[in-house]
PAVEXMI-797720 format. One line per 10 residues: their letters; for each residue x, y, z of C-alpha. Coordinates in Angstrom, 1 decimal, decimal comma. Layout:
<recs>
A	X/Y/Z ~ ...
</recs>
This chain:
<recs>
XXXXXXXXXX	0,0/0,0/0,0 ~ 2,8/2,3/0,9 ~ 4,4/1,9/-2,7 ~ 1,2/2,4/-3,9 ~ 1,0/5,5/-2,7 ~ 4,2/6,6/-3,2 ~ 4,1/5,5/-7,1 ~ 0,6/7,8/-7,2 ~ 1,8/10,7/-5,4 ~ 5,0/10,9/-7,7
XXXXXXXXXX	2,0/11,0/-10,7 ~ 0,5/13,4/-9,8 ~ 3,1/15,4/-8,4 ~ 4,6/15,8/-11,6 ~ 1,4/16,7/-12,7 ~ 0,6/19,8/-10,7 ~ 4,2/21,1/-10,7 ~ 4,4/21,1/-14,3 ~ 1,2/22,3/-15,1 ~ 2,2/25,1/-12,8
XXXXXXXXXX	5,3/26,6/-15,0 ~ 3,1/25,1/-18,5 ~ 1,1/27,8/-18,8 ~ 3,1/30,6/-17,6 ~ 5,8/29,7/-19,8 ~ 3,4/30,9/-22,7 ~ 3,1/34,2/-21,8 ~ 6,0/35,8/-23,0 ~ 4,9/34,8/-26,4 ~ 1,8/35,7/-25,7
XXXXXXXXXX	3,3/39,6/-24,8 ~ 5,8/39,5/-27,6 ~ 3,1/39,0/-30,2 ~ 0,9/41,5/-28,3 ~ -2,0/39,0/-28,3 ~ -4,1/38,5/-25,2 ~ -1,0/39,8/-23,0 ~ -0,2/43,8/-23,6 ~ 2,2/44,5/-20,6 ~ 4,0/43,2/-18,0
XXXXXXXXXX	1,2/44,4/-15,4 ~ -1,5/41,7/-16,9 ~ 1,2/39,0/-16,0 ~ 1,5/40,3/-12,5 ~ -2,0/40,4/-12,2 ~ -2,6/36,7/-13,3 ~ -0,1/35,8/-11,2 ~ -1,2/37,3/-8,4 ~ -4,9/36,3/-8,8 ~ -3,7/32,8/-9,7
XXXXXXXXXX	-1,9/32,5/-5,9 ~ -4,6/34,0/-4,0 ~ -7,1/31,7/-5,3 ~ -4,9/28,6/-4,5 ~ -4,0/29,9/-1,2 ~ -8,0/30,3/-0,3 ~ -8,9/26,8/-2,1 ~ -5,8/25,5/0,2 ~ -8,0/26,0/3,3 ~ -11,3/24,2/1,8
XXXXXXXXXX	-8,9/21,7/0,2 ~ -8,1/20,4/4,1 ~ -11,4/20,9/5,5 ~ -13,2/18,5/2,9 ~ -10,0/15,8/2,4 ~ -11,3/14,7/6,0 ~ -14,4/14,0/4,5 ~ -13,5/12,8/1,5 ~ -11,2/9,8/-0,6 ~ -8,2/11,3/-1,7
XXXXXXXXXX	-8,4/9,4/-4,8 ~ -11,3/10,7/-5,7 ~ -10,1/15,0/-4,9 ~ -7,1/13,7/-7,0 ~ -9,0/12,9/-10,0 ~ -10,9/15,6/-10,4 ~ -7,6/18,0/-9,8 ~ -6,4/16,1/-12,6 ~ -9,1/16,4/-15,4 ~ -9,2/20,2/-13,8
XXXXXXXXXX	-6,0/20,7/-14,9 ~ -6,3/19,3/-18,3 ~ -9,0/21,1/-18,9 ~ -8,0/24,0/-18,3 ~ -4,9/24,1/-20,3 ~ -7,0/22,1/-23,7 ~ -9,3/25,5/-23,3 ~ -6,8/28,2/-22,3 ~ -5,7/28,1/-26,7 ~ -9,3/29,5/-26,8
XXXXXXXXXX	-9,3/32,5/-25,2 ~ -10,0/35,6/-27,1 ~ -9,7/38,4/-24,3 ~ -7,7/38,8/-21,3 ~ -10,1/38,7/-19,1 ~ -10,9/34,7/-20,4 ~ -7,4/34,0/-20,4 ~ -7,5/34,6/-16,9 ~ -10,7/32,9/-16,2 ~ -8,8/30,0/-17,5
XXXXXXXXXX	-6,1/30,5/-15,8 ~ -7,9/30,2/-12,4 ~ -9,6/27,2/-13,1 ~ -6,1/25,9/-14,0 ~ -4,7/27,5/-10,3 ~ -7,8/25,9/-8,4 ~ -7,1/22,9/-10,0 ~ -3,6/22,4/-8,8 ~ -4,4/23,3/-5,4 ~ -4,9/19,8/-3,9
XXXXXXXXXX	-1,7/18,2/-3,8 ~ 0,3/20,1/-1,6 ~ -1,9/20,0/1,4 ~ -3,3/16,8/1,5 ~ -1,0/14,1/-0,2 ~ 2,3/15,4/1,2 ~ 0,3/14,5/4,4 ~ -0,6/11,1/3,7 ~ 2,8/9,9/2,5 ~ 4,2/11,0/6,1
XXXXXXXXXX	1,3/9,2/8,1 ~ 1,5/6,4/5,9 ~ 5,4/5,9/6,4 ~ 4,7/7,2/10,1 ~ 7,6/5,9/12,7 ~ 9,6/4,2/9,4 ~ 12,9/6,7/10,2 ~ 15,1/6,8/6,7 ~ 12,4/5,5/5,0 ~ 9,9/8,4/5,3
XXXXXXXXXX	12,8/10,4/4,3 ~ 13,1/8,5/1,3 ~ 9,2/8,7/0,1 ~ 9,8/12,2/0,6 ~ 12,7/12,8/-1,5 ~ 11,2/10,4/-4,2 ~ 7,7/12,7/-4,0 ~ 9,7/15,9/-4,2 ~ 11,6/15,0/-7,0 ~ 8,9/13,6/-9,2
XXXXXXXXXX	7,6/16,8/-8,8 ~ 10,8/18,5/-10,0 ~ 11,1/16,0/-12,9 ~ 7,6/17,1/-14,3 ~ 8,5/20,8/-14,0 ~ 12,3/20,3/-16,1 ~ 10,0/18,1/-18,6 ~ 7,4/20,8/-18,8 ~ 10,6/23,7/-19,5 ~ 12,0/21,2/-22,2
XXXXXXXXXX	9,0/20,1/-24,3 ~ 7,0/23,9/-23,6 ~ 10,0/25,4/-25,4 ~ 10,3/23,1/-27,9 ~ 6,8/22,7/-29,5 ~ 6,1/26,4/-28,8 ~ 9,1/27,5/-31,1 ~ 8,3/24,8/-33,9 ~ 4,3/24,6/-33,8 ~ 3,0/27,5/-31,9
XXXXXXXXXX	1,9/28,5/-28,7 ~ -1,1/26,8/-28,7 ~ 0,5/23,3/-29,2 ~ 2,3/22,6/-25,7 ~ -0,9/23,2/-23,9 ~ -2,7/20,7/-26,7 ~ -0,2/18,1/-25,8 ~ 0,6/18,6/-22,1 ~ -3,6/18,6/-21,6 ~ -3,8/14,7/-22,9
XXXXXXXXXX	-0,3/13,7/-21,3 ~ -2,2/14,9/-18,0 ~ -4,4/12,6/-19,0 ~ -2,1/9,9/-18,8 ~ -0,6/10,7/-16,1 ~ -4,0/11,4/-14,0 ~ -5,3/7,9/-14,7 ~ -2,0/6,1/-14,1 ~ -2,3/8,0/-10,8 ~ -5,7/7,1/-10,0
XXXXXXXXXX	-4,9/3,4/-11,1 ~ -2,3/2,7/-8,4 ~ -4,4/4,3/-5,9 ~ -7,3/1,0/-6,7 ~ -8,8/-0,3/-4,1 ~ -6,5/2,2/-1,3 ~ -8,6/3,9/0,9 ~ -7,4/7,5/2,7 ~ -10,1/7,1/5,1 ~ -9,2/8,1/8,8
XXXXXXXXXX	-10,9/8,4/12,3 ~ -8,5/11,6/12,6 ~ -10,9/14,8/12,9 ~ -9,1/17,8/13,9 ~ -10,4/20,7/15,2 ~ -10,3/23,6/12,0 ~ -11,6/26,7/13,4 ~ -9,9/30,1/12,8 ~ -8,1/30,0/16,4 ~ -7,1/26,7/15,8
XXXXXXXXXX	-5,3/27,8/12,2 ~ -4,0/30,8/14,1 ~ -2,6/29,0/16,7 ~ -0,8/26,9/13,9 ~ 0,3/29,7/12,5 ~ 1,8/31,7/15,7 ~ 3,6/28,0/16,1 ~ 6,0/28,6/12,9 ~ 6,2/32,3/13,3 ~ 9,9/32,6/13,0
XXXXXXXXXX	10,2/30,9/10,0 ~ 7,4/32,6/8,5 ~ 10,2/35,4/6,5 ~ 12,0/32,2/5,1 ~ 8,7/30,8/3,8 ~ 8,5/34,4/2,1 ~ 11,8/33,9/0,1 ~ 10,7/31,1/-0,9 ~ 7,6/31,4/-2,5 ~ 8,8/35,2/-4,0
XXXXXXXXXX	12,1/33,3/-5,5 ~ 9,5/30,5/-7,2 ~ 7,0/32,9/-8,8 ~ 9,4/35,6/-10,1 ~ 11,4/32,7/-11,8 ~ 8,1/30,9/-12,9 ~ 6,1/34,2/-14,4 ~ 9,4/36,3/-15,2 ~ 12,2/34,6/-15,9 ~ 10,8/33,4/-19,5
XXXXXXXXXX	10,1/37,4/-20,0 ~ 13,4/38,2/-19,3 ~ 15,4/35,5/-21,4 ~ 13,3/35,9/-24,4 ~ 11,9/39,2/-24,8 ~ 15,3/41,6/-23,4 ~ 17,8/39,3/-24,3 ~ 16,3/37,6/-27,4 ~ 16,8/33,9/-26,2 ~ 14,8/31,7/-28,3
XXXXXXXXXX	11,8/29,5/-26,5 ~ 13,7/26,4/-27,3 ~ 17,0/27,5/-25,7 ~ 14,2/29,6/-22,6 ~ 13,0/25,8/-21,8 ~ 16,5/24,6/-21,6 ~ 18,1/27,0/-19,1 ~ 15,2/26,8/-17,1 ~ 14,9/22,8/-17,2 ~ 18,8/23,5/-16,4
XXXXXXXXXX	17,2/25,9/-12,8 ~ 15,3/23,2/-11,6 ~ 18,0/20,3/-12,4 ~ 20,7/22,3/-10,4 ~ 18,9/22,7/-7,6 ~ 16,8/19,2/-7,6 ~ 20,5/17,8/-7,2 ~ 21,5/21,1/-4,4 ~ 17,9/19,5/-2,4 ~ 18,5/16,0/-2,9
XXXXXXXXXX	22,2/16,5/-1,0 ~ 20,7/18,8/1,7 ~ 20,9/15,9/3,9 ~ 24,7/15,4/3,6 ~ 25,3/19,0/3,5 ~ 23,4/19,5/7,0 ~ 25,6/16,9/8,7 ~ 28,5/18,1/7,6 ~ 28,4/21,7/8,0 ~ 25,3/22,1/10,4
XXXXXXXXXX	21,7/23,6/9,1 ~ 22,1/26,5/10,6 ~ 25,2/27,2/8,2 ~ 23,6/25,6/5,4 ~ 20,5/27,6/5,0 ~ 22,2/30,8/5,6 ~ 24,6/29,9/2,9 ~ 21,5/29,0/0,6 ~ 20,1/32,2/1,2 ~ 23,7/34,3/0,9
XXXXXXXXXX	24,2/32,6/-2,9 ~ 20,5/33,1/-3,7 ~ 20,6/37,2/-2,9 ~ 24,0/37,2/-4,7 ~ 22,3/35,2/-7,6 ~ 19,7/37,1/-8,0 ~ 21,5/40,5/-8,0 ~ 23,9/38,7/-10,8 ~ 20,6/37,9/-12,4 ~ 19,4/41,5/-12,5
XXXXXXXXXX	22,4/43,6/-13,2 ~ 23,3/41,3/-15,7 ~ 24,6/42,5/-18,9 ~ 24,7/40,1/-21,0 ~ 22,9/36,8/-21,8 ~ 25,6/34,8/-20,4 ~ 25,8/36,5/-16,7 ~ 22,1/36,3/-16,5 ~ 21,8/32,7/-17,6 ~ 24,9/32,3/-15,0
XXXXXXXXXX	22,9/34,1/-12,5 ~ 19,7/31,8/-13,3 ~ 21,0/28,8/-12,8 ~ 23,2/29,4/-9,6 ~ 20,2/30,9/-8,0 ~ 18,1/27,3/-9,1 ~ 20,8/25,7/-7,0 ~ 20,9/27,5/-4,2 ~ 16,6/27,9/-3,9 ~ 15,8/24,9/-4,0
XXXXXXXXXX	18,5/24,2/-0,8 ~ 16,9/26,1/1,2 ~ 13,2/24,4/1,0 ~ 14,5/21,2/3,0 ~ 16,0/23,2/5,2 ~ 12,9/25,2/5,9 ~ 11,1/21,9/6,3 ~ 13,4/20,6/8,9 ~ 13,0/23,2/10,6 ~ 9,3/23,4/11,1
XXXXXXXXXX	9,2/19,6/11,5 ~ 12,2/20,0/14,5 ~ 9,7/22,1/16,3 ~ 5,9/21,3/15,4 ~ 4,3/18,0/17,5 ~ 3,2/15,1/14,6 ~ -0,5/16,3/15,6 ~ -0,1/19,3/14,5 ~ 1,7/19,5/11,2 ~ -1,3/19,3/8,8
XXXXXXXXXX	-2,0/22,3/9,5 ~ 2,0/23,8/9,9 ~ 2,4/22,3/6,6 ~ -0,5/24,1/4,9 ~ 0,9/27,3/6,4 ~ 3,8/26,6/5,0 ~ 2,6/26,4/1,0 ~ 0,1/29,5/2,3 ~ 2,6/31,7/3,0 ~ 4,6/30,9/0,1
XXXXXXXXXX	1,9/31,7/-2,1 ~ 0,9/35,1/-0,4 ~ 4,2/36,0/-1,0 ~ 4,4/34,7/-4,5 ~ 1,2/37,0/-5,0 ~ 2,6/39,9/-3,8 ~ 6,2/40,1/-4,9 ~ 4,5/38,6/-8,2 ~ 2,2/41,5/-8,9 ~ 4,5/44,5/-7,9
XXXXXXXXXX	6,8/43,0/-10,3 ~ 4,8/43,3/-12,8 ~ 3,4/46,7/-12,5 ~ 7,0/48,0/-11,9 ~ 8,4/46,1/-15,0 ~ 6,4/48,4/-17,1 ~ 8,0/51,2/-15,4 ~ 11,4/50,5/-15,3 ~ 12,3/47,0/-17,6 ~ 12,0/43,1/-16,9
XXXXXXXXXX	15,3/43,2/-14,6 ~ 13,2/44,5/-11,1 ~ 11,8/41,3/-10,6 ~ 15,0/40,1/-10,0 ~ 16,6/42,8/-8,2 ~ 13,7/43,4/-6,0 ~ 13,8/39,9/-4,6 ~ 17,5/40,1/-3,9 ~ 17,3/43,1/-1,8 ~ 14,2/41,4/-0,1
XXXXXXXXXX	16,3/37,7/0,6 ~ 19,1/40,3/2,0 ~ 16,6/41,2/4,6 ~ 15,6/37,4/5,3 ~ 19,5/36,9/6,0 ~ 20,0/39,7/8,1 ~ 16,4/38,5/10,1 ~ 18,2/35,2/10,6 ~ 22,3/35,7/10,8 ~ 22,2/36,6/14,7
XXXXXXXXXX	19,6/34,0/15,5 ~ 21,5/30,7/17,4 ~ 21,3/26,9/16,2 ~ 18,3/26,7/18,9 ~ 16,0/28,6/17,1 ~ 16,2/26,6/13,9 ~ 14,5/23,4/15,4 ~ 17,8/21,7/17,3 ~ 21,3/21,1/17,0 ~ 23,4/22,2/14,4
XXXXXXXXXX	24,2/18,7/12,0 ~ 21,7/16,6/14,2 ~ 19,7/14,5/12,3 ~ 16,0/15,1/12,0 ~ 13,9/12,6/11,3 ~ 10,6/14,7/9,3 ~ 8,9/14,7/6,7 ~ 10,9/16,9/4,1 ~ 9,0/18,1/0,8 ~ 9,4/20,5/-2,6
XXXX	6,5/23,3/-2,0 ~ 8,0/25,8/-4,2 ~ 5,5/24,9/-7,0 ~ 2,9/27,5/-6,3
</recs>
């Protein structure tokens, strides 16, 4: 059953976390040919309306999976998602673009919150091996997002913008039912009914406080690589999709390699040390990323900040699972995703509007300066306050949430 789960997980993992960048990665096109997408404001506003939506379906997403079969809030996130993208080619105005777009962003919104959750209470007590699950989870989620860079980039420059979606809508398909078909005859039914009122999620909340500005970095990084970084390659530096897709299958590789050895990293240098190093590269990445002059320092800049970004999610994870009791993490967890995708909104959508105002670079150089901030909130703090000795071992559940 466990393997079962595992196997359906990794599906649909790969699922949502693709069809998260799929879209997206259209919109450059989309503004270069000045179709549907006129400015940089329209993608901040998509983007922004597209996190808010997921972080408010987040909440009902946890209140009804106790309620309901996972399998069953699984299937119908998958035939939401390939819906949405076989209609978005459709859309004749902005405002259904963006209809479709939410439907798309609603759609994705069960994973994260409810599945991570199952994998940990199915593995409960099994030490290294939750660990594993976890890693194998997280990076079938990271696999679907480098395919989804590659093949986007690809069919878009050869065939048109239209086609990825087309093709990406009936491999979801594929992937959906395999999903659903390991899942047979596995039930997620459980006598667990937490209490969910506001106080309760509050409480939860006020729990994981101080790693709430880390949370923030993270989910700002995600989004203004997701809904800019394609902007910035193609449209001020004249990349071409195919070659877009690649460096930015290239960002998630790096740093699906930088998370898998997180483990051995932490041991040896302490987590402490670790995540402020994450967080040092990524400002100094980002900056590279910004100022950069030519293609080859920002494609330099994009890549070493995929490497260090996708450190420092483990690390955050560790640290809320060091300090959060096993009865409570449903609910720390969905905090977590929350937060990074209220920040993802925000960062996401001042990004936008200021683009227009000063070029495609702010994006970039605005969430440098604010990961400078998250390091200086953090550099004085002792190995206490991250969750427990520094190189200790930590037995938790560690997962990717930076697909928002």
């Amino acid at each position: 059953m466990k393997t079962r789960i595992l196997l359906s997980a990794s599906l649909f993992h790969a699922l949502t976390d693709a069809a998260s960048v799929i879209t997206p990665m259209v919109f450059p096109i989309l503004l270069a040919q000045n179709f549907l997408i006129d400015n940089y404001s329209q993608i901040g506003i998509l983007s922004n309306l597209g996190l808010l939506v997921s972080f408010l379906v987040q909440f009902l997403v946890v209140r009804i999976s106790f309620r309901s079969e996972y399998r069953t809030l699984m299937i119908l996130s998958g035939l939401g998602i390939c819906l949405s993208m076989a209609i978005t080619p459709f859309a004749r105005s902005f405002g259904m673009l963006l209809v479709f777009f939410l439907l798309l962003r609603i759609s994705a919104s069960f994973y994260h919150p409810i599945v991570i959750a199952w994998i940990s209470k199915s593995r409960a007590g099994s030490g290294r091996e939750l660990d594993d699950a976890m890693g194998i989870q997280s990076g079938s989620g990271n696999l679907g997002v480098g395919l989804a860079y590659l093949t986007v980039g690809f069919l878009a420059q050869h065939w048109g913008w239209k086609t990825p979606l087309y093709v990406w809508a009936v491999l979801g398909l594929v992937l959906a039912g395999l999903g659903s078909w390991a899942l047979r005859g596995v039930s997620s039914r459980s006598e667990e009914r937490p209490s969910l009122r506001p106080a309760d999620w509050w409480r939860s909340l006020v729990g994981i406080k101080r790693f709430v500005p880390g949370f923030f970095f993270g989910g700002a990084g995600w989004s203004v690589t997701v809904y800019y970084a394609p902007s910035l390659l193609h449209n001020k530096f004249g990349i071409p999709m195919l070659q877009t897709g690649i460096f930015l299958a290239l960002w998630i590789g790096l740093g699906t390699v930088t998370g898998y050895g997180y483990g051995i990293w932490s041991r040896r240098c302490g987590r402490k040390a670790v995540f402020m190093t994450s967080l040092a590269g990524a400002a100094a990445a980002l900056l590279l990323l910004g100022f950069a002059p030519t293609q080859s320092l920002a494609v330099a800049g994009l890549l070493l900040f995929g490497g260090f970004l996708l450190m420092t999610y483990p690390s955050l994870h560790t640290f809320v699972g060091s300090t959060v009791p096993a009865s409570g993490q449903t609910m720390a967890f969905s905090w977590v995703s929350n937060v990074q995708l209220i920040s993802g909104a925000i960062v996401s959508l001042v990004s936008g509007i200021v683009s227009d105002l000063v070029g495609i670079a702010f994006p970039f150089i605005f969430t440098g300066i604010l990961t400078i901030a998250v390091l200086l909130f953090y550099a004085p703090r002792g190995a206490e306050f991250f969750g427990g000795p520094e190189g200790g071992p930590v037995e938790t559940p560690l997962s990717h949430e930076g697909a928002v």
